[in-house]
C-alpha positions in Angstrom: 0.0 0.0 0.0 1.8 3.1 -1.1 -0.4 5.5 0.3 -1.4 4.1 3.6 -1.9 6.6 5.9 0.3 7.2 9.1 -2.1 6.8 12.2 -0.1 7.2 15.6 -2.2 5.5 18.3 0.0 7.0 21.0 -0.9 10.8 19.8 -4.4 12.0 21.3 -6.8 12.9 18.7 -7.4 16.5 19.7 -4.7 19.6 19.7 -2.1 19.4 22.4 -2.7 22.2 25.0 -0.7 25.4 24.7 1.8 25.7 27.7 2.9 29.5 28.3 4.2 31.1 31.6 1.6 32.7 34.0 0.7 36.6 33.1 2.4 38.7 35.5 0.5 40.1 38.1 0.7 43.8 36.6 -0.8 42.8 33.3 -4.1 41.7 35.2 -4.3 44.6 37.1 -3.2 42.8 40.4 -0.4 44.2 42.6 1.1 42.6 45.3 2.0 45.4 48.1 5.2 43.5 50.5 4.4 40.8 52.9 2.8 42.1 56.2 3.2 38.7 58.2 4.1 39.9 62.0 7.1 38.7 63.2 5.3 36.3 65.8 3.3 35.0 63.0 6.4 33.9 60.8 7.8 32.5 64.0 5.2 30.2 64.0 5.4 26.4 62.8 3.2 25.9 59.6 0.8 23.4 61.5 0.9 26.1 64.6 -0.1 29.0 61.9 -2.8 26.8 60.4 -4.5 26.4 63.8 -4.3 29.8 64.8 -6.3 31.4 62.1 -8.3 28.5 61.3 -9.5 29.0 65.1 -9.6 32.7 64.4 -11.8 32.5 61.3 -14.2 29.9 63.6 -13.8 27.5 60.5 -14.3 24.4 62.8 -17.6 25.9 64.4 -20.8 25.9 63.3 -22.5 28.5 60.7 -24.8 31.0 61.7 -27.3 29.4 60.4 -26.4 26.2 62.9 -26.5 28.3 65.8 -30.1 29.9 65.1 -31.3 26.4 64.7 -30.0 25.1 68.0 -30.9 28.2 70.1 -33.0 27.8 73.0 -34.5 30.6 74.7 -35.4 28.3 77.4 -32.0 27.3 78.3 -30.4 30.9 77.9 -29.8 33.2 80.9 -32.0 36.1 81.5 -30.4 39.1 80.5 -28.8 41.5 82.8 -28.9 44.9 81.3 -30.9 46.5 78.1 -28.0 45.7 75.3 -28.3 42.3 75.9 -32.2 41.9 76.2 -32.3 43.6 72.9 -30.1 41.2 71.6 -32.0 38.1 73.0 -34.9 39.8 71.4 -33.5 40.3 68.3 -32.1 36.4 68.2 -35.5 34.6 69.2 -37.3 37.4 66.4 -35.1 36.4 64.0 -35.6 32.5 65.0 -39.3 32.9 64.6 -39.1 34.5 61.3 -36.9 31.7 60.1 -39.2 28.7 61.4 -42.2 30.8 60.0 -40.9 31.1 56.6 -40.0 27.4 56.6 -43.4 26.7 57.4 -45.0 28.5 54.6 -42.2 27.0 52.4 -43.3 23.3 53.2 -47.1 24.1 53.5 -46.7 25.7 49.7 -44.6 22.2 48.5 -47.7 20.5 50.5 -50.5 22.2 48.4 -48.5 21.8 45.5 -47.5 17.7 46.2 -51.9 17.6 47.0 -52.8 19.2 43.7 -50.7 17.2 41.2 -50.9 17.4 38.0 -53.2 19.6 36.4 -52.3 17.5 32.7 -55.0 15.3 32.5 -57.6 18.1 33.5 -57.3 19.8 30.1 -59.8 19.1 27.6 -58.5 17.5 24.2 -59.4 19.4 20.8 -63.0 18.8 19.6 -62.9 18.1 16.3 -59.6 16.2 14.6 -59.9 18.4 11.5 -57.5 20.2 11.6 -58.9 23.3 9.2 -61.9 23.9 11.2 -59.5 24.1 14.3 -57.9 26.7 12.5 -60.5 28.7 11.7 -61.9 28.4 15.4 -58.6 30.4 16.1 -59.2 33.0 13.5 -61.9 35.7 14.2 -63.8 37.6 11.9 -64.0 41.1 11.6 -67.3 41.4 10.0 -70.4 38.3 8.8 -70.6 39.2 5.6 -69.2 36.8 3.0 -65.4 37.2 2.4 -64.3 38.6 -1.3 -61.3 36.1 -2.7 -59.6 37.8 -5.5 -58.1 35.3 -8.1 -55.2 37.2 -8.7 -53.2 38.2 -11.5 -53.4 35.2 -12.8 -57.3 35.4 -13.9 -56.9 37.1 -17.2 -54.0 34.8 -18.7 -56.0 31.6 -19.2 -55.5 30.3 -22.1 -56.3 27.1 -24.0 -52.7 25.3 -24.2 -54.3 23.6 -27.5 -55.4 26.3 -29.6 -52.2 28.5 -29.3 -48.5 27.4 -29.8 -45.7 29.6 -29.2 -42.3 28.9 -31.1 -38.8 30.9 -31.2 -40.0 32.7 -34.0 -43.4 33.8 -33.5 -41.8 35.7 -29.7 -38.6 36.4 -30.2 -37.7 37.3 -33.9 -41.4 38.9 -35.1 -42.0 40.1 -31.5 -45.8 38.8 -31.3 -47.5 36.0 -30.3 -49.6 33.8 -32.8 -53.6 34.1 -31.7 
C-alpha cells in the first residue's frame, strides 16, 4: 500500500494544550504590596499558623445558620442589662421569622404535592380536522361573506391547445400567434 496513511495511536486525537508562563501580576491589574506577616506570626510552625487562624476564622464551628437552629431561649440566661435583652430579642425574632418562613415553604410544597398534576384536567381538541380548528382560532372582523380575489393570474387563461408559441413567432417577429 503506497499511500497508507500514518495513524499514531500513542498521539491523542485533539490539539495538544498550549503551555505559556503565567501573566504577571501587573498585566491583570493585580499588585502585590510587600508581605505584612508579623514577626510572631512567621515565628510560628506551619501546622501552629494553620491552627491559629483557622481558630480565628471559627472554620471548625458551626455556621450561623447552625447556631439559630439550635438556640434555645429556654435554656439561655436572662439578661442582665438592656444591650443584651435587645439582643435576646433580636435572636428569638429572627428565629421565629426563620421557622415561620420554613413553614409556609413546606405548607406551599404540600399544596403543590396535594394538587398534582393539572395534565389530565385539560380538555382535548374537539374536532380532529384540523382546518376547522384553524378557523376556530381566527376571528372575523365582520359576517358578511369574504371577497377572494383570483389574482393576477385570472386574465392569462389560455387554451394550451389552440395556441403554440415557437422561437420565432416571440422572439424574432415580436408577437405572439392568436
Amino acid at each position: 500500500m503506497p499511500n497508507a496513511p500514518l495513524i499514531h495511536t500513542g498521539d491523542p486525537a485533539y490539539a495538544s494544550p498550549v503551555i505559556r508562563a503565567p501573566s504577571p501580576a501587573s498585566s491583570v491589574g493585580t499588585a502585590y504590596g510587600p508581605d505584612e506577616t508579623t514577626q510572631s506570626d512567621s515565628e510560628l510552625s506551619p501546622e501552629a499558623f494553620e491552627q491559629k487562624w483557622s481558630s480565628k476564622l471559627k472554620l471548625d464551628g458551626p455556621r450561623i445558620a447552625e447556631e439559630l437552629m439550635s438556640f434555645s431561649a429556654l435554656i439561655q440566661p436572662l439578661p442582665q442589662n438592656q444591650m443584651e435583652e435587645k439582643m435576646f430579642f433580636d435572636v428569638i425574632l429572627r428565629g421565629l421569622r426563620a421557622r415561620i418562613q420554613h413553614v409556609e415553604e413546606e405548607e406551599t410544597l404540600q399544596q403543590m404535592l396535594r394538587r398534582g398534576s393539572r395534565i389530565g384536567l385539560e380538555q382535548p381538541p374537539s374536532d380532529d380536522n384540523i382546518d376547522n380548528l384553524m378557523r376556530g382560532m381566527v376571528t372575523m372582523s365582520t359576517t358578511e361573506p369574504r371577497q377572494i380575489s383570483d389574482g393576477p393570474w385570472k386574465g392569462l387563461s389560455r387554451n394550451a391547445s389552440n395556441e403554440s408559441f415557437n422561437y420565432e413567432d416571440t422572439v424574432v417577429k415580436g408577437k405572439q400567434k392568436l
